[in-house]
C-alpha positions as CSV (number, residue, x, y, z in Angstrom):
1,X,-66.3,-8.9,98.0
2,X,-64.5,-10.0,94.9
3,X,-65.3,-14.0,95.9
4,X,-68.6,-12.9,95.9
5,X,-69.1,-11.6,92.7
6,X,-67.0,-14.8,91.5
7,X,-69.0,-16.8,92.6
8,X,-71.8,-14.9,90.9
9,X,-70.1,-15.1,87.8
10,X,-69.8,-19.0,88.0
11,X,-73.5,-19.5,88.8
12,X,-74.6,-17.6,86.0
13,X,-72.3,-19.4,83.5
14,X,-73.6,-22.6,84.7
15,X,-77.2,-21.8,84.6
16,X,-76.4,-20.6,80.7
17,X,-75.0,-23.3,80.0
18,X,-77.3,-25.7,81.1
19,X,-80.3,-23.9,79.8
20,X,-78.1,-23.9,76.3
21,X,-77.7,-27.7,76.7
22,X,-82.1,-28.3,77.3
23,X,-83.3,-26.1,74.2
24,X,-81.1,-28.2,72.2
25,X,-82.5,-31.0,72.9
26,X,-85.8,-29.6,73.1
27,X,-84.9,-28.5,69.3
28,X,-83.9,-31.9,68.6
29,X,-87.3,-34.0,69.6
30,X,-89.6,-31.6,67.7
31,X,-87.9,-32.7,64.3
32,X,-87.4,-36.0,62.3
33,X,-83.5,-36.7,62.7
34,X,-83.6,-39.0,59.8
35,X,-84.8,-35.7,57.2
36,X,-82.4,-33.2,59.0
37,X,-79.5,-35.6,58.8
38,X,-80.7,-35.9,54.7
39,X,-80.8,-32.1,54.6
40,X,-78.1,-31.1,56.7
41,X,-75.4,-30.8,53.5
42,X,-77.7,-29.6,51.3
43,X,-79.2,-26.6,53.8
44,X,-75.5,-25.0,54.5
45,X,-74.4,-25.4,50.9
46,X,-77.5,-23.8,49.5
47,X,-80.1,-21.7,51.6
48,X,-82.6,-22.3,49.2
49,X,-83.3,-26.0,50.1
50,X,-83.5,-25.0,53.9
51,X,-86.7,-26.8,55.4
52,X,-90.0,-25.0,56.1
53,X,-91.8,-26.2,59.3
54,X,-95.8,-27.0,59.2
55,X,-97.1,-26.8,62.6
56,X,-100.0,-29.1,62.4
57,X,-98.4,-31.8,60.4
58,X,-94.8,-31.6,61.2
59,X,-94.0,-32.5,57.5
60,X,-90.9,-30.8,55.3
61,X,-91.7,-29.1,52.5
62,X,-88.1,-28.6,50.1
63,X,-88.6,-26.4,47.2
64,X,-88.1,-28.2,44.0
65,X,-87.1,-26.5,40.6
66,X,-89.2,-27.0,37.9
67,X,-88.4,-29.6,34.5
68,X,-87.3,-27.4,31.3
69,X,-89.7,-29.4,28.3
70,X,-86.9,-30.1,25.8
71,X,-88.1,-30.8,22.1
72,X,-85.6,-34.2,22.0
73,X,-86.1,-33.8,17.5
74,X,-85.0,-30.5,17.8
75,X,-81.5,-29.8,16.3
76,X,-78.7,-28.5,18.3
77,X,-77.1,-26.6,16.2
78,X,-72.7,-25.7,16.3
79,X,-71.9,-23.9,19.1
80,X,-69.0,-21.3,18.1
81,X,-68.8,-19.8,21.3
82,X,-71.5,-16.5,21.3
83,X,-72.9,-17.5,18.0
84,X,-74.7,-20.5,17.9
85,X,-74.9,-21.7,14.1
86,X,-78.4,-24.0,12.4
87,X,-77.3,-24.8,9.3
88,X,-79.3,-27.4,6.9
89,X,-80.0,-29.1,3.4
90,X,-82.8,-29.9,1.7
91,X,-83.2,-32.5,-1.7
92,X,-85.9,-33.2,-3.3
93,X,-87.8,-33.5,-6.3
94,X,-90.6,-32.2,-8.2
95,X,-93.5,-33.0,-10.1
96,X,-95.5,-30.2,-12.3
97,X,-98.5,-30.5,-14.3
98,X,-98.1,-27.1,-16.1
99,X,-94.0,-25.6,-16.3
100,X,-95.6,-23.2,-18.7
101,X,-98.2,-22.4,-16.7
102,X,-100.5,-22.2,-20.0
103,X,-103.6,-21.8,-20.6
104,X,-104.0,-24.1,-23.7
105,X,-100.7,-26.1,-23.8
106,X,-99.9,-27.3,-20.3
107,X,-96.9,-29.2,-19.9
108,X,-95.6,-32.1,-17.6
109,X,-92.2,-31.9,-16.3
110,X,-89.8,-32.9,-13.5
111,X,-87.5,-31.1,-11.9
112,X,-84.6,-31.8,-9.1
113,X,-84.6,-29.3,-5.9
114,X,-81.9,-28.1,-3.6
115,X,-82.4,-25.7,-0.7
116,X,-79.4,-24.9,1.5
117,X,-80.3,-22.7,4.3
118,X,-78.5,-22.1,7.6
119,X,-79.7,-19.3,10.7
120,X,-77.7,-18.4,13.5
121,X,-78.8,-16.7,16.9
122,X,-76.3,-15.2,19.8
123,X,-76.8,-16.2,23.8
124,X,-75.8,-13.1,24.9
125,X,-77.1,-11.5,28.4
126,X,-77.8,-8.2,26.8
127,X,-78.1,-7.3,23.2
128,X,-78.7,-9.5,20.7
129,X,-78.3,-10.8,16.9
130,X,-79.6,-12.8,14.5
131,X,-80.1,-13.5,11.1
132,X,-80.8,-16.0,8.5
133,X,-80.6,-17.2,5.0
134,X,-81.7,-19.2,2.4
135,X,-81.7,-20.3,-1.7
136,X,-83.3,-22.5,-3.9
137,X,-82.3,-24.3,-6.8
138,X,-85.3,-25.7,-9.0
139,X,-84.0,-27.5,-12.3
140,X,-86.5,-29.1,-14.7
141,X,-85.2,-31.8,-16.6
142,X,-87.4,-31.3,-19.9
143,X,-87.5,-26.9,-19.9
144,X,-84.1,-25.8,-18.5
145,X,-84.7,-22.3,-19.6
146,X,-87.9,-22.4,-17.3
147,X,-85.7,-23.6,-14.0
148,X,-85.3,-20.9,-11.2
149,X,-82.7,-19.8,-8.8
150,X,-84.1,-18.1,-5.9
151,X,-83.6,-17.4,-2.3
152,X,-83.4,-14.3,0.5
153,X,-81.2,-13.1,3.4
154,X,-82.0,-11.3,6.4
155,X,-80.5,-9.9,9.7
156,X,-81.5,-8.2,12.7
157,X,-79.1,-6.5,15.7
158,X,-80.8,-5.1,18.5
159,X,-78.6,-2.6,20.9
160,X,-79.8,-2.1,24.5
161,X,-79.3,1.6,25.2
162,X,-80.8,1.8,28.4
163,X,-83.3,-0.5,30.8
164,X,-86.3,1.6,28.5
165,X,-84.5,2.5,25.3
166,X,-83.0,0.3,22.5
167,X,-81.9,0.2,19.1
168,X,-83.0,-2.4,16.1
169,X,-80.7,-2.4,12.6
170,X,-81.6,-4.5,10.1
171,X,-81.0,-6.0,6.5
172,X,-82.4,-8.1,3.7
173,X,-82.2,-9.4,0.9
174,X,-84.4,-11.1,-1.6
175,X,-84.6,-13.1,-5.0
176,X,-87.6,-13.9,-6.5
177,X,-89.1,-15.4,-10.1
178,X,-92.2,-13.9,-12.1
179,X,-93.4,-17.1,-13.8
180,X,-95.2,-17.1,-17.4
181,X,-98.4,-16.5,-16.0
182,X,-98.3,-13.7,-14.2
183,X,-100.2,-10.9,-16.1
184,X,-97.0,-8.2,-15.5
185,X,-95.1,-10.8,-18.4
186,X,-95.8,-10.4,-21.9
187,X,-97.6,-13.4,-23.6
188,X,-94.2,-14.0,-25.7
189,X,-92.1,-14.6,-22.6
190,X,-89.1,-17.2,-23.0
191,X,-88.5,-17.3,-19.0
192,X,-89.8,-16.0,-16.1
193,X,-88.5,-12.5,-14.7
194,X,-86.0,-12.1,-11.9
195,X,-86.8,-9.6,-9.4
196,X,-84.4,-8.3,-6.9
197,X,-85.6,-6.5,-3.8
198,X,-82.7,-5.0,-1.3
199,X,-83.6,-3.3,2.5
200,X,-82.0,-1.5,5.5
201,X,-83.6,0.0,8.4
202,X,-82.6,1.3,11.8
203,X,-85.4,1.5,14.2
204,X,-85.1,3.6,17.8
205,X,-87.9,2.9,20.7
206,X,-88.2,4.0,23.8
207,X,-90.7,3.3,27.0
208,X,-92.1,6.3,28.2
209,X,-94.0,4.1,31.4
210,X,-97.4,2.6,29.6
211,X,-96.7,4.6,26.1
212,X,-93.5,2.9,23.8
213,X,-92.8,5.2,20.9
214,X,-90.9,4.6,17.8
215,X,-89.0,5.9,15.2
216,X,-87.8,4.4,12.1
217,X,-85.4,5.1,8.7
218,X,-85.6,2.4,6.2
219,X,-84.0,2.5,2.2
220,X,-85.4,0.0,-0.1
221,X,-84.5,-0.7,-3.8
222,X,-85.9,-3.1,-6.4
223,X,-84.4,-3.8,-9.5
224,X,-86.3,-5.9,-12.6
225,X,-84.3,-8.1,-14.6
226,X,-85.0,-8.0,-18.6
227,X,-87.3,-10.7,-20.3
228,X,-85.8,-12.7,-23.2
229,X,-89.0,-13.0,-25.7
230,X,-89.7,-16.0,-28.3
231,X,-89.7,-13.3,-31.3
232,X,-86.9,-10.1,-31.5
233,X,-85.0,-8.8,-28.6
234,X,-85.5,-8.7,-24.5
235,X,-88.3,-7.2,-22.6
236,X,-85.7,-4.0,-21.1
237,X,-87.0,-3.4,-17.7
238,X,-84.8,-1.1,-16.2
239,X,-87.6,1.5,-16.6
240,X,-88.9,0.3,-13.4
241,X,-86.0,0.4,-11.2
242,X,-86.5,2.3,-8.4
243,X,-85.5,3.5,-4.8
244,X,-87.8,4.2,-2.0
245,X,-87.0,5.6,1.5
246,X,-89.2,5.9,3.9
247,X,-90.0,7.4,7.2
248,X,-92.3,5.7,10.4
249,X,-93.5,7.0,13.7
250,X,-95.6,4.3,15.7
251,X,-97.4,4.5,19.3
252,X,-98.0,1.6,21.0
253,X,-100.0,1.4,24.1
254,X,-99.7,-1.0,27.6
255,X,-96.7,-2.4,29.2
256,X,-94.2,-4.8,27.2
257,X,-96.1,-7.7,29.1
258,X,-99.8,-6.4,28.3
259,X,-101.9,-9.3,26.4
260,X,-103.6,-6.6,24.5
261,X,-101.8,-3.4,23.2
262,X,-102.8,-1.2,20.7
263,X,-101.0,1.1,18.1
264,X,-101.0,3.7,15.7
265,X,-98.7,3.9,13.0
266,X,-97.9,6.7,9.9
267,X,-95.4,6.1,7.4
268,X,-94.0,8.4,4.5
269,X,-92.1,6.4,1.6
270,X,-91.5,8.1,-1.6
271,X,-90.2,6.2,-4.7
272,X,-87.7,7.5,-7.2
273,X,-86.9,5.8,-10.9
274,X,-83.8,5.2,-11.9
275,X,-85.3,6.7,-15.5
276,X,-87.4,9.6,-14.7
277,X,-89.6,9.1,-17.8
278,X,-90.4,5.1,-18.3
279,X,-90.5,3.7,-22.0
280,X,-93.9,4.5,-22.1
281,X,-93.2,8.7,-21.8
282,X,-94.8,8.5,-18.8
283,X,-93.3,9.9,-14.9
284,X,-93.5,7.1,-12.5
285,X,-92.0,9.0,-9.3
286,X,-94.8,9.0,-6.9
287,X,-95.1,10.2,-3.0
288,X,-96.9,7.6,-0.8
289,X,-98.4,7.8,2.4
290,X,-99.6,5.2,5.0
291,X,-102.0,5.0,8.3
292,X,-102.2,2.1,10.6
293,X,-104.7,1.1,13.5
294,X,-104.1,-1.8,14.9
295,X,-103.2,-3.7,18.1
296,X,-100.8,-6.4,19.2
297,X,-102.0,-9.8,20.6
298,X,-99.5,-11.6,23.8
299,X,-101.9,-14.2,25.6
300,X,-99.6,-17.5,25.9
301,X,-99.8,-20.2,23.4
302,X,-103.1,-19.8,23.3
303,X,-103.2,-16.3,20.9
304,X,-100.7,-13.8,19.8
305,X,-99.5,-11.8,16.5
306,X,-100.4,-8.5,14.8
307,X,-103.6,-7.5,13.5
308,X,-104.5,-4.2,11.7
309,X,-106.2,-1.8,9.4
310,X,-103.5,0.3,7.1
311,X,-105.1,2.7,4.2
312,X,-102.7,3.2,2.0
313,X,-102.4,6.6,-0.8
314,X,-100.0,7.4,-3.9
315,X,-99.6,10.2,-5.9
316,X,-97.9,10.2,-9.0
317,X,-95.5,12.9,-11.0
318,X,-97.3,12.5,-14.1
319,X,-100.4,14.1,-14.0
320,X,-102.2,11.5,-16.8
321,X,-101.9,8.8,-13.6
322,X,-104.2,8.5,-11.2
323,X,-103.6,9.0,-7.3
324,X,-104.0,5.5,-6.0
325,X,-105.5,4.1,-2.8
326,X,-105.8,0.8,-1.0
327,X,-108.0,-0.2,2.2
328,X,-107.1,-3.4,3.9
329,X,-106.0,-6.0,7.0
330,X,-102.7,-6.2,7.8
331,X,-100.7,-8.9,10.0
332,X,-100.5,-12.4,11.3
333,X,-102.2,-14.2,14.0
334,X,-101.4,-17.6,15.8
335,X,-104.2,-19.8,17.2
336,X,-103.7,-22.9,19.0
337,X,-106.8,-24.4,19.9
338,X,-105.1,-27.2,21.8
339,X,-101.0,-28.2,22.6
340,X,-101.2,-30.6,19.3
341,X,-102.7,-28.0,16.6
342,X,-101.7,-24.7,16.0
343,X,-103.1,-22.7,13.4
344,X,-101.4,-19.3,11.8
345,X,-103.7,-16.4,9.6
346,X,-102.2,-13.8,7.5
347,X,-103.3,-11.2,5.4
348,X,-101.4,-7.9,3.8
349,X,-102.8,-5.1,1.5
350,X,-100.0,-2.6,-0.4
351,X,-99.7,-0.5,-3.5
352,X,-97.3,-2.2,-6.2
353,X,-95.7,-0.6,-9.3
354,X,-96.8,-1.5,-13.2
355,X,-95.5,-0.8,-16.5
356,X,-98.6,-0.3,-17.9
357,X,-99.8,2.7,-20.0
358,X,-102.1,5.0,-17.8
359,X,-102.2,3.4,-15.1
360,X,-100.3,4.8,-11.3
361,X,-100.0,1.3,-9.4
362,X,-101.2,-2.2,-8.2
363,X,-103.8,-2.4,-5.6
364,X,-103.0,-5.9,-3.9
365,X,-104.4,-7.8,-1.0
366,X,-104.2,-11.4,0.5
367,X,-104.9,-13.1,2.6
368,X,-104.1,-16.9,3.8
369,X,-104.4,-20.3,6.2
370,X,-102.2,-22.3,7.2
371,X,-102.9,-25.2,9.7
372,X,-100.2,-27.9,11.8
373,X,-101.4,-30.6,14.0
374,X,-99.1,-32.9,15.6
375,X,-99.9,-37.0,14.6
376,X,-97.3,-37.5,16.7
377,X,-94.4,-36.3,18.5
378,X,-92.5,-36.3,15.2
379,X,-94.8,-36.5,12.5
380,X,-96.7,-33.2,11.7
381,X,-99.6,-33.3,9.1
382,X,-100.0,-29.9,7.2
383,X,-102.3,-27.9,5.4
384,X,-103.3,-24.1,3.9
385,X,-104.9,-22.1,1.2
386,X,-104.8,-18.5,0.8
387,X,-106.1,-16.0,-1.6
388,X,-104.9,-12.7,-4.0
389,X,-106.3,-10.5,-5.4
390,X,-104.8,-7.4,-7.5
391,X,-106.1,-4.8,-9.4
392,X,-104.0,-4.0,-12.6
393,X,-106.1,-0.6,-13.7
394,X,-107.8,-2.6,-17.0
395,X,-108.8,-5.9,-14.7
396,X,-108.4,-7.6,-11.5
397,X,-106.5,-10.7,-11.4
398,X,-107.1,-13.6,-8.7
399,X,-104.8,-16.1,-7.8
400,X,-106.1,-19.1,-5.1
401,X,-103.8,-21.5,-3.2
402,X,-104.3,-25.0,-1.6
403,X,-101.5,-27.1,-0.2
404,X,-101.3,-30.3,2.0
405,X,-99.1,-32.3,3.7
406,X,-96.9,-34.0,6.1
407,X,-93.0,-33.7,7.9
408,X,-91.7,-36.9,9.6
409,X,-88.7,-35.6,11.9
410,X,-86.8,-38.9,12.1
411,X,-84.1,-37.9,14.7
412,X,-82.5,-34.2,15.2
413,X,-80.5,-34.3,12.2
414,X,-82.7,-35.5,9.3
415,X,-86.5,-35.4,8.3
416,X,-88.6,-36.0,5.3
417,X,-91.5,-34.3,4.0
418,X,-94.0,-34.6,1.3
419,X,-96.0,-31.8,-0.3
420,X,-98.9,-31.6,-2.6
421,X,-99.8,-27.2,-4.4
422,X,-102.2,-26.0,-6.4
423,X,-102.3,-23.1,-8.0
424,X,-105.1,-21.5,-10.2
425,X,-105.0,-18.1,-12.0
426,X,-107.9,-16.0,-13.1
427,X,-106.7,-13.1,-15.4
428,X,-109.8,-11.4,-14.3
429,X,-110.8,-10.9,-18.9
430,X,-114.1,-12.5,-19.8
431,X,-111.9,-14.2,-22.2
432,X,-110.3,-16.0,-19.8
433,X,-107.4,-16.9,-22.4
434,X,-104.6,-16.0,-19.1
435,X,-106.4,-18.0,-17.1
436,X,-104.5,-21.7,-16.0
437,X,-104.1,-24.3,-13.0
438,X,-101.0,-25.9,-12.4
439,X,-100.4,-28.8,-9.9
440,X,-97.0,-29.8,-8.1
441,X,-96.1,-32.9,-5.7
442,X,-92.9,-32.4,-4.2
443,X,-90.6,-34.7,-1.5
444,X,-87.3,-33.8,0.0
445,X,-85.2,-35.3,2.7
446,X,-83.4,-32.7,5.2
447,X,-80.5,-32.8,7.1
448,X,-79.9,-30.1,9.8
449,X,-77.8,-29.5,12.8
């Protein structure tokens, strides 16, 4: 009995075996051995490459990764670990019809430019920072008290609570130059006016599934330098000093990867004077107020930005000034028509502060163009114009833009560029006697990392 059912045993091993042996060479003639033994390595070292089998042609289809489209003239930057760093420097020169920016004496000068700037941007799988900054020295050779010093600095850390919740901080600040014409100068100005602006906000949002709402704290302050004058003492502006908080709750619409998504937006932002009563014996503390309609473009290269309709209100302590409202577009769009041209639209409406007598605020609005088409793969030819308009209580004052030009990127650390701006003011008087043009032509070389 026990023969028997070794003999069994062998006879069934030897029937496995042999019909072990025939599928593997069945296995064998249904495929190319000249791929397999090409793929063989590759298949137990990564799954991925393992070879798909078409019945009706036999053939071996490998998955291939796609090519990452690397700008070669883009810089690389210093690498200090987390933080990678973009530093660069620009010199140039300049070339002004009207320094004074005057109506009846327009003057020629040259001046001597140089813009350091440098951004920097972390690589980090969650969270992330970044944050840039910038200044500008603009000497004139011929009116030294007219040269400006100017330049901004901003930041931004975002926190990832959760997968649907995070957290955006941010700072800025900014430098910036009233020149002689602006109508907010008086006509006996030596030098333009330096203007300080300062900003932190903290922003919380949070996807609800298809709804994303948002709530943000913010402290600004702006601070007006005084104005040297060609007869008797400074222009004191501390009178208009102030500091504004504000408050925002926004709604938006869609998923995060929605093409269209709309938005509604309300903002509280009251402003408080360093002086309560200005120079004028008037109460500038005013309590502003701010809706927003608008919707949120995401559709490729092709279009994306911001585009919407704010309405803007501001009440005043003083009861001699007028409650003040605006109406406008607010945001920025990007357009490109084709891979070589891309073409960028913005526009802003907001209520400003004045000094003068019996009047609340500024009602301004702008709007601009600005174009980029690529001549070549390093050679960009540019041009814009844009518009503003501002309402001043006794007139409204227009200022139009027009600039053109070119950037020839040379290799990843250096480019130059040359620049042509005009400027012409309109005072918005029928006199006229504010009113002045003034042309510039500037080149600079840069050198970046």
């Amino acid at each position: 009995m026990r023969e028997r059912v070794i003999r069994r045993g062998v006879l069934l091993a030897v029937l496995l075996a042999v019909s072990t042996v025939a599928h593997a060479q069945e296995t064998q003639t249904s495929l190319k051995p000249t791929v397999m033994d090409d793929l063989a390595i590759d298949a137990e070292t990564n799954p991925a490459l393992k070879p798909i089998i078409v019945a009706e042609s036999e053939e071996l289809i490998v998955p291939r990764k796609k090519k990452t489209v690397v700008d070669p003239y883009a810089p690389t930057g210093i690498n200090t670990g987390a933080i990678r760093l973009y530093p660069s420097l620009e010199i140039g020169t300049v070339a002004t019809s009207n320094v004074t920016q005057s109506n009846t004496n327009p003057k020629f000068d040259f001046g001597l430019k140089l813009k350091p700037s440098i951004s920097f941007a972390t690589d980090w799988s969650r969270h992330s920072w970044t944050g840039a900054a910038s200044a500008e020295i603009l000497h004139y050779l011929n009116n030294p008290d007219l040269s400006t010093v100017t330049g901004s600095a901003s930041t931004n850390f975002r926190l990832d609570i959760r997968h649907t919740t995070h957290a955006d901080f941010a700072a800025n600040i900014a430098l910036n130059d009233t020149g002689l014409g602006d109508s907010s100068l008086p006509a006996a100005a030596l030098a333009p006016r330096r203007d300080k602006n300062f900003g932190i906000s903290a922003d919380l949002v949070h996807d609800f599934g298809g709804l994303e709402g948002s709530v943000k704290t913010a402290l600004a302050r702006s601070v007006y330098d005084d104005v040297p004058l060609k007869v008797g003492p400074p222009e004191k502006n501390a009178d208009r000093n102030y500091t504004e908080p504000s408050l925002t709750l926004r709604a938006t619409l869609g998923d995060s990867v929605a093409r269209l998504r709309p938005y509604a937006e309300v903002q509280y932002a009251p402003r408080f004077h360093d002086q309560i009563i200005d120079d004028n014996g008037q109460k500038r503390d005013s309590q502003g107020i701010s809706s927003t309609l608008g919707v949120t473009l995401n559709d490729g290269p092709f279009w994306q930005g911001d585009l919407a309709l704010a309405y803007l209100v501001r009440s005043y302590a003083d009861p001699a000034l007028a409650t003040t409202s605006a109406l406008g577009l607010r945001g920025r769009l990007e357009w490109s028509p084709t891979p070589l041209m891309k073409i960028e639209a913005i526009t802003g409406v907001d209520l400003g502060e004045t000094a003068n007598l019996g009047v609340g605020g500024t009602r301004n609005w702008n709007v601009g163009l600005n174009a980029t088409y690529a001549l070549r793969e390093n050679v960009n030819l540019l041009a814009g114009i844009g518009l503003t308009r501002s309402d001043i209580g006794v007139e409204t004052t227009t200022n139009k833009t027009a600039s053109a030009g070119f950037e020839w990127t040379l290799n990843p650390n250096m480019a130059a560029a040359v620049t042509y701006q005009g400027n012409w003011y309109d005072d918005g008087t029928a006199a006229g006697s504010g009113n002045y043009n003034e042309q510039r032509l500037m080149t600079s070389i840069i050198l970046k990392r």
